[in-house]
C-alpha positions as CSV (number, residue, x, y, z in Angstrom):
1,X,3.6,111.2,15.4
2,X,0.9,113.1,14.2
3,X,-2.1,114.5,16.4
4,X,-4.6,112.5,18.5
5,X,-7.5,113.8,16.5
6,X,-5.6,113.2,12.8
7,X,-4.6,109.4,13.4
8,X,-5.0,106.9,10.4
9,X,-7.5,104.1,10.5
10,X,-5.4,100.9,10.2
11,X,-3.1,98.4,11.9
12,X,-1.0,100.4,14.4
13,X,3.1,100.3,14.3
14,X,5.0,100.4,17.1
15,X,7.1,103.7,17.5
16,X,10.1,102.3,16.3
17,X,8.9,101.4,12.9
18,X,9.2,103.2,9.9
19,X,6.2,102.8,7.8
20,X,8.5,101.8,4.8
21,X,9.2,99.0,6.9
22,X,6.3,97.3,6.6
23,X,6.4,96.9,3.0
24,X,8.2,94.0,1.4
25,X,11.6,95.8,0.3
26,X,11.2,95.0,-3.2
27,X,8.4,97.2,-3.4
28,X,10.0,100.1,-0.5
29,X,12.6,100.4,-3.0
30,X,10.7,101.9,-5.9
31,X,9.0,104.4,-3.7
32,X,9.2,107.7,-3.5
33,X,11.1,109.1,-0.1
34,X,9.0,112.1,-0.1
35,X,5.4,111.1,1.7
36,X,3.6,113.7,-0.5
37,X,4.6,111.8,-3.6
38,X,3.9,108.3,-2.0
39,X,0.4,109.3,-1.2
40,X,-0.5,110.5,-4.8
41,X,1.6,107.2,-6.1
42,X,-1.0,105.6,-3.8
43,X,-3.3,107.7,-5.3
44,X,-2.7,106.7,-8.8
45,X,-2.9,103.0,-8.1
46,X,-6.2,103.0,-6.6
47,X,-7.4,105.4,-9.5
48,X,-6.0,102.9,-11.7
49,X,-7.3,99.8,-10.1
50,X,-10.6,101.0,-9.9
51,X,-10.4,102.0,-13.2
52,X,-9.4,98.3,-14.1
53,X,-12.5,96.8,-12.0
54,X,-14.2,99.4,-13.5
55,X,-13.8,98.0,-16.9
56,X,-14.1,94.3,-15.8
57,X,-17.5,95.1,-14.6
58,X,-18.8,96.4,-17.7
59,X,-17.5,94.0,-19.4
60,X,-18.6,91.7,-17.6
61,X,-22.1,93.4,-17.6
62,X,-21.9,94.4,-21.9
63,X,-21.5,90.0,-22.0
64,X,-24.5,89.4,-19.5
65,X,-26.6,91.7,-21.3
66,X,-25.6,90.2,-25.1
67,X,-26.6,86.7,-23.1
68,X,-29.7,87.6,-21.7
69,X,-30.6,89.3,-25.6
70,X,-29.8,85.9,-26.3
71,X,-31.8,84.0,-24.0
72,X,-34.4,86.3,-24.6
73,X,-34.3,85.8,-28.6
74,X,-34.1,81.9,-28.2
75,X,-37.4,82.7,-25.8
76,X,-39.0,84.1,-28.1
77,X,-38.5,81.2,-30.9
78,X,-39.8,78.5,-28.4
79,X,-42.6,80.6,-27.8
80,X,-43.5,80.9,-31.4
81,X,-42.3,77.2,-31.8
82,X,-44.9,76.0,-29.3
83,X,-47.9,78.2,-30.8
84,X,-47.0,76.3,-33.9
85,X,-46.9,72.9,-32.3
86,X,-50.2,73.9,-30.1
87,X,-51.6,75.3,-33.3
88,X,-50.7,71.7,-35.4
89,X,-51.9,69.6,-32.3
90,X,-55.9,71.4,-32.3
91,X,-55.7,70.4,-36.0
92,X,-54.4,67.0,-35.3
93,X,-57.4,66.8,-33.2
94,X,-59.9,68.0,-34.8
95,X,-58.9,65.6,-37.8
96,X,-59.1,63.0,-35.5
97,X,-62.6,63.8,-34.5
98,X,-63.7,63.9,-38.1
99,X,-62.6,60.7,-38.7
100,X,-63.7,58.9,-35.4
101,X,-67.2,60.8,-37.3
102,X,-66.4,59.1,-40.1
103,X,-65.9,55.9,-38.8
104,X,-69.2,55.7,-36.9
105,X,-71.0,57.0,-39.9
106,X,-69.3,54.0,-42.0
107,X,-69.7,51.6,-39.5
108,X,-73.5,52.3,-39.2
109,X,-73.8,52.1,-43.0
110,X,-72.0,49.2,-43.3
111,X,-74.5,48.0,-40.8
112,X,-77.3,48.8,-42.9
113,X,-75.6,47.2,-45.9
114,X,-75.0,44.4,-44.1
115,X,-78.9,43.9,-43.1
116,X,-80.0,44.5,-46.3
117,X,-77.5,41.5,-47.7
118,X,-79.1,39.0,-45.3
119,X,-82.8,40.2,-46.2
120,X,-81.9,39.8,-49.8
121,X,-80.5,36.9,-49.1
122,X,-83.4,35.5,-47.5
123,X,-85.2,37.1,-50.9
124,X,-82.7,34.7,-53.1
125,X,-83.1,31.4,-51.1
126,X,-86.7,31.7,-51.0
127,X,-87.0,32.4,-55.0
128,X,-84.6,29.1,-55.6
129,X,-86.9,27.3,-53.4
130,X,-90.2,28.4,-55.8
131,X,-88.3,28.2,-58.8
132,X,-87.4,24.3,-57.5
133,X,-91.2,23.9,-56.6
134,X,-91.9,25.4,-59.9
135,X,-89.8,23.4,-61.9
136,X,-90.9,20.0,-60.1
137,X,-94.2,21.0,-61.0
138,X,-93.9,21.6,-64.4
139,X,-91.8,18.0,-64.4
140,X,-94.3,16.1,-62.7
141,X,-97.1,17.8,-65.3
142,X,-95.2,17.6,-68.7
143,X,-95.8,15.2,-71.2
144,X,-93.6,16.0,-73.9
145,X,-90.2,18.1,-75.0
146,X,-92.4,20.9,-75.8
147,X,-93.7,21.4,-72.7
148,X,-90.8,21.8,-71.0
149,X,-89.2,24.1,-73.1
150,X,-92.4,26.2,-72.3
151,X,-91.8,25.8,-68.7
152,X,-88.7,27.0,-68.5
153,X,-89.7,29.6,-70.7
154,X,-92.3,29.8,-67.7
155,X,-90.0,29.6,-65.1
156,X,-87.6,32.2,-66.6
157,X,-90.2,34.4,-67.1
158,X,-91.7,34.4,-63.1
159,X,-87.5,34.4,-62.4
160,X,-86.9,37.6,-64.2
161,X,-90.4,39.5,-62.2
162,X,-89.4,37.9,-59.0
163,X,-85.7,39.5,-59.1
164,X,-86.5,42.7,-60.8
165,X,-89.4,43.0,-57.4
166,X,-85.8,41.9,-55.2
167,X,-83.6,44.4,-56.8
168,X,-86.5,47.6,-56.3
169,X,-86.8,45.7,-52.4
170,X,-83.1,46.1,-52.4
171,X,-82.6,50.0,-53.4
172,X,-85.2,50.1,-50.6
173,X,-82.6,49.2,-48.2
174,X,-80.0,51.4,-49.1
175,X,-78.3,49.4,-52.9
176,X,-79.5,48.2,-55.5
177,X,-76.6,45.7,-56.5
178,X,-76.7,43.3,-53.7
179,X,-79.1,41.4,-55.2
180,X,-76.5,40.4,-57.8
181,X,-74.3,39.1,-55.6
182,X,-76.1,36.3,-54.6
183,X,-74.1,33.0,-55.1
């Protein structure tokens, strides 16, 4: 038994007990008899299982650290993958202003055009209704063939001032070619 001051740390045997005992026999038979050489066997296997851990661990920690480089690479595409996204979505935008621009300056032109059809319009009906008056006139006056033919030449004549006068009022308003459209 050894001294009061010297006793191991552990689970206490009775007296009667070997300490050999307490191992499963299997294992009691492969051990050294000498306690000197069981202690450094003992020795050994804790060297060598810490060793073992040892390696586990940085193994464990060489495979965390190739991960996180990982994680850390597939960061940094995102990253650069979103600036590219952010950088396409401010250009989607500011095409999309442009054209809502765009828009409202063609909408307000075709506005314009649009006013400038009716006025001409207008112009047209009211130069059909003279050259009607005109050509009554010049029915109800005429005597013979010859007159007529000078009436139209008349007519054609005051036709040809009246639209070239409609086509200037027309470049006025923003074209010159509505005035040909008139049906």
């Amino acid at each position: 038994r050894p001294p009061d001051g010297l006793r191991a740390a552990g689970p206490r045997l009775p007296e009667d007990v070997r300490p050999m005992d307490a191992l499963p026999r299997d294992i009691a038979s492969v051990l050294p008899d000498d306690p000197a050489d069981q202690l450094e066997l003992a020795h050994r296997i804790a060297n060598a299982a810490f060793v073992a851990q040892t390696q586990s661990l940085a193994k464990e920690r060489d495979a965390l650290k190739e991960q996180c480089a990982e994680m850390k690479m597939r960061s940094k595409q995102l990253e650069r993958r979103v600036a590219s996204m952010e950088e396409e979505l401010h250009d989607a935008a500011d095409k999309a202003a442009m054209a809502m621009e765009e828009r409202d300056k063609l909408t307000a032109e075709k506005t314009a055009l649009i006013n400038t059809v009716k006025k001409l319009n207008k112009e047209v009906a009211k130069l059909d209704a003279f050259k009607r008056n005109l050509m009554q006139t010049l029915a109800d006056d005429g005597e013979d063939g010859a007159g007529d033919a000078a009436g139209e030449r008349l007519v054609t004549s005051v036709l040809a001032n009246a639209e070239s006068n409609v086509l200037k009022t027309g470049s006025r308003y923003g074209g010159g070619q509505a005035g040909s459209e008139r049906a």
